[in-house]
MARMARMAR-523294 format. One record per residue (C-alpha): x, y, z. Coordinates in steps of 0.05 Angstrom, whole numbers, padded with zeros to 5 digits, always signed. Each point is the difference from the previous one (the first is absolute). Last residue first. Layout:
<guzas>
XYZ...
</guzas>
This chain:
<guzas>
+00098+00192+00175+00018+00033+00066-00057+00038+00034+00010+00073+00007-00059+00029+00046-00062+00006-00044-00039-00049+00021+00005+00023+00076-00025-00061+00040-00026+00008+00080-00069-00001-00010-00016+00057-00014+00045+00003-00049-00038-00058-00026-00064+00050-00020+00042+00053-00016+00024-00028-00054-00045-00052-00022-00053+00050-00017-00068-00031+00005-00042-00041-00049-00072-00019+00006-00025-00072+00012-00019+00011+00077+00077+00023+00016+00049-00009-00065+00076-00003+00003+00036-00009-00070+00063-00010-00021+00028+00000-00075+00060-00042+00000+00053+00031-00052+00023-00018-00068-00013+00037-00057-00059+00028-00046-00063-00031+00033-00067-00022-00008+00005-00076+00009+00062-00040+00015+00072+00053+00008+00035-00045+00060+00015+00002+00074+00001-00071+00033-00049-00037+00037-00030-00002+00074+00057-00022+00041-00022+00000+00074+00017+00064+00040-00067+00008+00042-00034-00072+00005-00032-00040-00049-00077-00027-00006-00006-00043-00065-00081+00014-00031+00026+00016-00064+00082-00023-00015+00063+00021+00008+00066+00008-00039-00016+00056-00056+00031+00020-00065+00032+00052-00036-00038+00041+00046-00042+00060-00034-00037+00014+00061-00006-00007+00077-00066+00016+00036-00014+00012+00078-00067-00012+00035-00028+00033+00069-00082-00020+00004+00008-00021+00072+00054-00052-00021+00064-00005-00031-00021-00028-00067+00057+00002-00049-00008+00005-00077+00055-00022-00051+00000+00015-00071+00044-00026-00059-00027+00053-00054-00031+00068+00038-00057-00004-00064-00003+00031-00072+00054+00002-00041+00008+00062-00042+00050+00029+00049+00041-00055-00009+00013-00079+00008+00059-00033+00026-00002-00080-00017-00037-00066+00034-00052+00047+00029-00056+00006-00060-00064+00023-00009-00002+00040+00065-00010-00029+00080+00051-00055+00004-00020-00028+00065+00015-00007+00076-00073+00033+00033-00020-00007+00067+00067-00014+00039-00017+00001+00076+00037+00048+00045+00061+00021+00030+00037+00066-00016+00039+00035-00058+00005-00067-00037+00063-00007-00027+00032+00018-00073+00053-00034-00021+00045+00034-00058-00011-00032-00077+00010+00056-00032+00058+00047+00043-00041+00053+00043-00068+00049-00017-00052+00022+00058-00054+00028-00035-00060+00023+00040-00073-00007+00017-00073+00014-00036+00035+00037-00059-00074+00042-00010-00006+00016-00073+00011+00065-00039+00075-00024-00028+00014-00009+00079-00045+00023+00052+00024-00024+00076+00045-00047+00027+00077+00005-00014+00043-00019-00057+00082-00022+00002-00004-00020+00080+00079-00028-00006+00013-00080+00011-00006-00054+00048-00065-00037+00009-00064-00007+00052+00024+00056+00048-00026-00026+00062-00048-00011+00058-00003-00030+00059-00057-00039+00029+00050-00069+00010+00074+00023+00011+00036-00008-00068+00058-00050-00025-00006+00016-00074-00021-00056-00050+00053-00037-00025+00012+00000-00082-00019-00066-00038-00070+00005-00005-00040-00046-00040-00028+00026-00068-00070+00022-00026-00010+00049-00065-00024-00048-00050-00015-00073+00035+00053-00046+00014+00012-00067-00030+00058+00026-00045+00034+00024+00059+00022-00070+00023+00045-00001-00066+00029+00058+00001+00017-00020+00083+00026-00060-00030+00044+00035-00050+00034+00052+00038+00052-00025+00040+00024-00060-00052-00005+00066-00046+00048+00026+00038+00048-00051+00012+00003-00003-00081+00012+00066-00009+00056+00014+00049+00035-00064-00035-00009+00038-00067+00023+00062+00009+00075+00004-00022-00033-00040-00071-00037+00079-00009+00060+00038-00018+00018-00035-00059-00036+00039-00043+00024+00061+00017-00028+00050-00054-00057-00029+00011-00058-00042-00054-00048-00010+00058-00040-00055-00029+00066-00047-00032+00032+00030+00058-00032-00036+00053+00001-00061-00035+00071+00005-00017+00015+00015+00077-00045-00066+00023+00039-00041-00035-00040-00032-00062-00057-00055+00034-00064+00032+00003+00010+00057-00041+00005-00056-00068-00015+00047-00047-00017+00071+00031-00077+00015-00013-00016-00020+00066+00050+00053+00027-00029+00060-00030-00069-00018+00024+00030-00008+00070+00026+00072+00002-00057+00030-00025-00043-00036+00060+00057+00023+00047-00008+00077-00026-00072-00010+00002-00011-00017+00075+00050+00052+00025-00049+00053-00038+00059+00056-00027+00012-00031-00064-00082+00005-00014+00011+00068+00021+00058+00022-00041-00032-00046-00058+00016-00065-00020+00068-00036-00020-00002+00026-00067+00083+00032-00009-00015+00068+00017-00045-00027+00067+00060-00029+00025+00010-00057+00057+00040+00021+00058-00011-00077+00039-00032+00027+00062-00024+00060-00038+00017+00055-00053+00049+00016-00055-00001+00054-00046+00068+00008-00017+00036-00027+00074-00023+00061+00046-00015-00056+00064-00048+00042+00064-00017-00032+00058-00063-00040+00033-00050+00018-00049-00083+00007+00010-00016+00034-00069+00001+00079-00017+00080-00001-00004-00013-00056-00065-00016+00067-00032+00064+00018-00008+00005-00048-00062-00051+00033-00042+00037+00056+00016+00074-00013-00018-00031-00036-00067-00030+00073-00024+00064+00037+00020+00044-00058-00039+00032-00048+00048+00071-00032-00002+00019+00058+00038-00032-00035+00058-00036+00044+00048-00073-00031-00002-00017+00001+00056-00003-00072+00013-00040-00051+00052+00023-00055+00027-00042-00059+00045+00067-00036+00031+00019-00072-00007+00074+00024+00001-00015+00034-00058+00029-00038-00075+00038-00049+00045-00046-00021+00058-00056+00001-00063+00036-00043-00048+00007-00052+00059-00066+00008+00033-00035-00014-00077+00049-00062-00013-00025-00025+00059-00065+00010-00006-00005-00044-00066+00039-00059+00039-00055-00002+00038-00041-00026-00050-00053+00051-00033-00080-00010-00003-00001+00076-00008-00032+00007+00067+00062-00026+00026+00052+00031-00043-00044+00064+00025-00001-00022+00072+00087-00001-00006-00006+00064-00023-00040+00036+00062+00035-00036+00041+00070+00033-00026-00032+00064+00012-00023-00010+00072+00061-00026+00024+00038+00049-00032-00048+00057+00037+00008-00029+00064+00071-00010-00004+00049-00047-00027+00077-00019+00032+00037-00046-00047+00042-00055+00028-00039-00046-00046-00065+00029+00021-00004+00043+00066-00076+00019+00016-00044+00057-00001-00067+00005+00039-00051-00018-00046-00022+00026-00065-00059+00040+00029+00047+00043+00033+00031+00001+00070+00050+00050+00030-00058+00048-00010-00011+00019+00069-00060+00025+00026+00026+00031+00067-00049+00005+00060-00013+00080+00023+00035+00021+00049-00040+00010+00080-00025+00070+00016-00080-00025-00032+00007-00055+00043-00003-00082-00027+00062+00020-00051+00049-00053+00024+00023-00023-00065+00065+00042-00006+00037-00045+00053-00022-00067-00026+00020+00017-00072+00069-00006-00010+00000-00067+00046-00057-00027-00043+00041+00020-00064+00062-00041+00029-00040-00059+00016-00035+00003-00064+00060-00002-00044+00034-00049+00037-00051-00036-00016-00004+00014-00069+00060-00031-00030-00014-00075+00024-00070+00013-00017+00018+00014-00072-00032-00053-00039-00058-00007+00052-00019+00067-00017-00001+00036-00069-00041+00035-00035-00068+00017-00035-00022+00054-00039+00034-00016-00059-00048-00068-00005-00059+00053-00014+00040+00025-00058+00024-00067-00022-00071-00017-00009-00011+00056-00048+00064-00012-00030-00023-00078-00013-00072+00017-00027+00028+00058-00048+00057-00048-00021-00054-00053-00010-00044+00042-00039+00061+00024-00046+00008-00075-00013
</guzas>
């Protein structure tokens, strides 16, 4: 059994980095034509006077953001409540399973990632900062319920997991689910009684307001959880636009602040720099050229690794000709392939933490003749200023 869990979260991990598209096409076109008018006017960058081309993180690897029920998600809902409907998935799970899951979730965070520092009086001085340490994972807001953490503020007091295992999307919705299979009868007690038969709340009631957004979004979410169990580790269709730019220009390949430059670092060369935005923000290729290289590149991409961890993780490698390459690392996962030619702008994959690295950022990379150069300077030449403020 503990095989199969490890088989089915490890699965689930490589379905997280998938999302949504033909479910919320009707919501994303809009979308798109709205963002394209946004960024027409900044992509112009073809003379070194001219603005440098936006990359916008209105998109995320979970999709665009939809409405549900009358209920307006973003990007980073979207992705979240993907991510748990490929764990009931991967676990073998009905859909009914998921929906339950998006229920307690929308109630217990709003489907948000939540960290905690630890401020509840409830907490003893040792307790306060085990639980402050969920501020060191990926989070999308802060909760300071006891020591509760997550889309669905489970406890590590009270043997849900650890702080970091609670802070993994992946795990909390695998906990979740073993919770609920142990319920008698889950599958057909009211959905509220279910989900407080796992959550045990103070307002167990709460969840039964929930359950027709629940169950219009798993109908969203399901077939594309179950299309992305054919995919391989690391690969995923894009769902954000490419950015309308003139052919030969280049661009800023993602949106974010430059957090580490080129140059020695820890007694090594850092051969380009860290640009670091939302997880999950697109990241474009900074010119045209042929992709040479679209692979997980360290002992394992389907989770954030560390500095121990060998390798850029999810790595993509442009050829643009006349021995000029560019690299971009640590993606949470890619959407091209080796040997596919793409123009400046297209989608290349998504910032993540895969492979050597302690949060999430791209790491870019320009290389002449195999050996690398400073990207600074060396696109400021050509009409893009990394370090001018870039909006996450």
């Amino acid at each position: 059994m503990t095989g199969m869990r490890g088989r089915a979260e490890s699965i689930a991990r490589t379905y997280a980095k998938r999302w949504l598209w033909r479910a919320v096409a009707p919501a994303a076109v809009p979308l798109f034509a709205g963002l394209t008018l946004l960024l027409i006017p900044l992509a112009v960058i073809a003379a070194p006077e001219t603005r440098t081309a936006a990359a916008s993180s209105a998109c995320s690897i979970g999709g665009t953001g939809a409405t549900v029920a009358g209920i307006e998600l973003d990007a980073v809902q979207m992705g979240h409540a993907q991510a748990i409907v490929n764990v009931a998935v991967a676990q073998g799970l009905e859909p009914y399973a998921a929906t339950v899951a998006l229920a307690t979730a929308y109630q217990e965070s709003r489907i948000r990632m939540l960290a905690n520092d630890g401020s509840s009086p409830e907490l003893t001085a040792e307790q306060a900062a085990v639980t402050a340490t969920s501020l060191q994972y990926a989070h999308d807001g802060l909760g300071s319920d006891h020591d509760s953490v997550n889309t669905f503020q489970q406890r590590w007091i009270v043997g849900w997991g650890s702080v970091a295992q609670l802070m993994d999307p992946v795990y909390a919705a695998a906990a979740f689910y073993r919770r609920l299979v142990e319920v008698p009868n889950w599958r057909t007690i009211p959905l509220t009684r279910a989900s407080q038969a796992v959550q045990v709340s103070a307002a167990g009631d709460a969840y039964a307001r929930w359950e027709p957004f629940a169950r219009e979004l798993t109908g969203m979410l399901w077939p594309a959880a179950q299309e992305a169990a054919t995919s391989p580790t690391g690969a995923a269709s894009g769902v954000c636009p490419d950015l309308p730019v003139p052919t030969g220009s280049w661009i800023r390949p993602t949106a974010g602040t430059v957090t580490s430059g080129y140059g020695l670092r820890w007694g090594t060369l850092h051969a380009g720099v860290d640009i670091a935005g939302p997880r999950d923000s697109p990241v474009y290729a900074a010119a045209a050229g042929t992709i040479v290289r679209a692979a997980c590149t360290s002992a394992y991409c389907d989770r954030d690794g560390g500095r121990g961890l060998a390798g850029y993780g999810n790595l993509v490698e442009l050829d643009h000709g006349g021995g000029l390459t560019t690299r971009y690392g640590h993606l949470s996962a890619y959407t091209v392939r080796s040997g596919q030619y793409i123009g400046v702008g297209t989608l290349v994959g998504f910032q993540g933490s895969t492979g050597n690295s302690t949060g999430v950022h791209l790491h870019f990379e320009v290389r002449q003749g195999g050996a690398p150069v400073d990207p600074v300077p060396w696109l400021a030449d050509r009409g893009v200023d990394l370090n001018a403020p870039n909006p996450g």
